[in-house]
C-alpha positions in Angstrom: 95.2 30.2 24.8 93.4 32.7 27.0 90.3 31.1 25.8 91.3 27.4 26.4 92.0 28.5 30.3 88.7 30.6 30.7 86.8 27.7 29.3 88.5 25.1 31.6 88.0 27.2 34.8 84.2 27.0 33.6 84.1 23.4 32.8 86.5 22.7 36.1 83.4 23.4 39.2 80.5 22.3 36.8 81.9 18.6 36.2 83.4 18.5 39.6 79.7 19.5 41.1 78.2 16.8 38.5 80.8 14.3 40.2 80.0 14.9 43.4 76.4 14.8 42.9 76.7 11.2 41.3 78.9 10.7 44.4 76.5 11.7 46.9 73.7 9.7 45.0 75.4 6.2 45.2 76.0 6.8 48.7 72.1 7.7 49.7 71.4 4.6 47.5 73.4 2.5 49.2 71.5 3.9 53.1 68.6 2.3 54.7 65.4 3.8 53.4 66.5 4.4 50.2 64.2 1.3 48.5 61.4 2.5 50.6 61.5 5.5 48.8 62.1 4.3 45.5 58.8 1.7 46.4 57.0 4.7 47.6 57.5 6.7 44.0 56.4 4.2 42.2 53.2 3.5 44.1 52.8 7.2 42.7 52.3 6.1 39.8 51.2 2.5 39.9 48.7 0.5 42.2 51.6 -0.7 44.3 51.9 -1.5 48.0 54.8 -2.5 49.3 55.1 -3.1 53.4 57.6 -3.5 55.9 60.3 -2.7 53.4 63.6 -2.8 54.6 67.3 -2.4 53.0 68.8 -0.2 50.0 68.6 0.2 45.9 72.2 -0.5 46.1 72.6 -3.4 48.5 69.0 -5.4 48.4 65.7 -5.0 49.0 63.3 -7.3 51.8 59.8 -6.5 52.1 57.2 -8.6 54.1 54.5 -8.0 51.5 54.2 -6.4 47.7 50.8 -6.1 46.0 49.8 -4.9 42.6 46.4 -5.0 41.1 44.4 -3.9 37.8 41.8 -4.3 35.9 40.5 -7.4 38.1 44.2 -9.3 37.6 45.6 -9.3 41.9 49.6 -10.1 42.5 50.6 -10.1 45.9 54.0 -11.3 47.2 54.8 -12.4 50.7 58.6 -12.4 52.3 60.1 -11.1 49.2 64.0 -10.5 48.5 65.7 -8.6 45.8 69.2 -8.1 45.5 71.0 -6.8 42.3 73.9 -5.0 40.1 72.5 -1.5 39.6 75.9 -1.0 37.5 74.9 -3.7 35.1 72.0 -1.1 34.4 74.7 1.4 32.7 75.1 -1.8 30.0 71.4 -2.0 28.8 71.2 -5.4 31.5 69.3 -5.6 34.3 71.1 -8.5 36.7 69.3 -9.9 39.6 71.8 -11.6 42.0 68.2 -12.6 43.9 64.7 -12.7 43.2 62.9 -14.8 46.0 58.9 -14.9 47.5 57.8 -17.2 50.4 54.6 -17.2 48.5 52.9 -15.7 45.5 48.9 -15.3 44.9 47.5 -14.1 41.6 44.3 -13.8 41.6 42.2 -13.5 38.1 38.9 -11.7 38.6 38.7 -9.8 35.2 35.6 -10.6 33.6 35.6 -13.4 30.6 35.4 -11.6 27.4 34.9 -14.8 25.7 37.8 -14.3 23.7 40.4 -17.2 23.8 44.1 -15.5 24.5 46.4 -15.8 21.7 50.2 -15.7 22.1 51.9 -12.3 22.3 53.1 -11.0 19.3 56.5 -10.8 20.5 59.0 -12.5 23.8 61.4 -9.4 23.0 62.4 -7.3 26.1 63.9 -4.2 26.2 66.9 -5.2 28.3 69.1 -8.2 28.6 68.0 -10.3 32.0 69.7 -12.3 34.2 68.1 -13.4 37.5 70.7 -16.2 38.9 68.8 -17.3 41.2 64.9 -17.4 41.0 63.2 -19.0 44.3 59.2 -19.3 45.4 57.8 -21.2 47.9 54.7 -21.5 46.7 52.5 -20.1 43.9 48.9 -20.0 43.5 46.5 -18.8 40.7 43.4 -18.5 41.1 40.7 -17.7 39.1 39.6 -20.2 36.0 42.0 -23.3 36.5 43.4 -23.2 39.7 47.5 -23.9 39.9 49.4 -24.4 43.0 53.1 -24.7 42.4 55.5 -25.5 45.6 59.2 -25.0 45.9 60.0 -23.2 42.4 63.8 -22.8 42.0 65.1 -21.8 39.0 67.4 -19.1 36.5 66.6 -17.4 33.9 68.7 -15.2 31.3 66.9 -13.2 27.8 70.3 -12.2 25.6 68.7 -10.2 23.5 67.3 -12.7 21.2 66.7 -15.8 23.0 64.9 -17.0 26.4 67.1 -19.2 28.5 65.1 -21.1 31.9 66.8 -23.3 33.6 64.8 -25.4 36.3 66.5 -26.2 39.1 63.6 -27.5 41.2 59.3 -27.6 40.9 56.7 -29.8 42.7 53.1 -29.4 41.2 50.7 -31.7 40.5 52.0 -34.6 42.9 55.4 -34.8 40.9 58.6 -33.1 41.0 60.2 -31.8 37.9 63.7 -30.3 37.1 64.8 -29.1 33.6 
């Protein structure tokens, strides 16, 4: 019995300091500067640039430019918004309440190997997706065929085993399309 109450007064402080360290970190993620952070570690570690970020990992994320770039392939993102359910993360899902650009560039500049690309080998994610909605102004690739797509609004959802794209609204190419 002894033994039972010795280890409980152990256990007792270390989970209540493990809860209130989980506490304290969905608070700072719900503060101002917490994305800008987050952005700011992974430009560490990737060729990121995010600028004029503003908002939270918990509540949404608004930046006035995002840009990534390698090996000659350029994606920059202007008057972006994110907003999200971090919880969903805890369930293998990642759920995006929001995902919207005023305008997206990519710009191909890696050299032609000649090569014609081939389909990947596999559409398989490692997490279920859900992006509700899905909404960009305009997009523009550049580099071989040119595309300019205007007014992009759309869902998408990957279960597990199946892609799901719903097209709620695309002009391109002098027409308008929905699907």
């Amino acid at each position: 019995m002894r033994f039972l109450k010795a280890l409980g007064m152990t256990l007792l402080p270390l989970v209540l300091l493990v809860l209130v360290a989980l506490g304290a970190a969905w608070w700072w993620a719900g503060t101002e500067g917490s994305a800008r952070w987050a952005l700011d570690q992974v430009a560490k570690r990737q060729p990121l640039v995010a600028e004029n970020v503003t908002g939270s990992l918990r509540h949404g994320v608004k930046a006035g430019r995002v840009a990534w770039s390698q090996g000659g392939l350029q994606v920059e993102a202007r008057q972006v918004e994110l907003a999200w359910r971090p919880l969903a993360l805890l369930q293998r899902s990642l759920e995006l309440s929001r995902l919207r650009a005023a305008q997206v560039r990519v710009t191909d500049n890696r050299p032609d190997t000649g090569e014609r690309p081939g389909p990947p080998s596999s559409l398989a994610l490692p997490l279920r997706i859900w992006v509700d909605d899905l909404r960009v102004g305009r997009f523009e690739w550049v580099g071989g065929t040119a595309v300019e797509l205007r007014e992009l609004v759309a869902a998408y959802g990957f279960d597990g085993l199946r892609h799901r794209l719903e097209l709620r609204n695309l002009r391109a190419w002098d027409g308008h399309s929905r699907g």
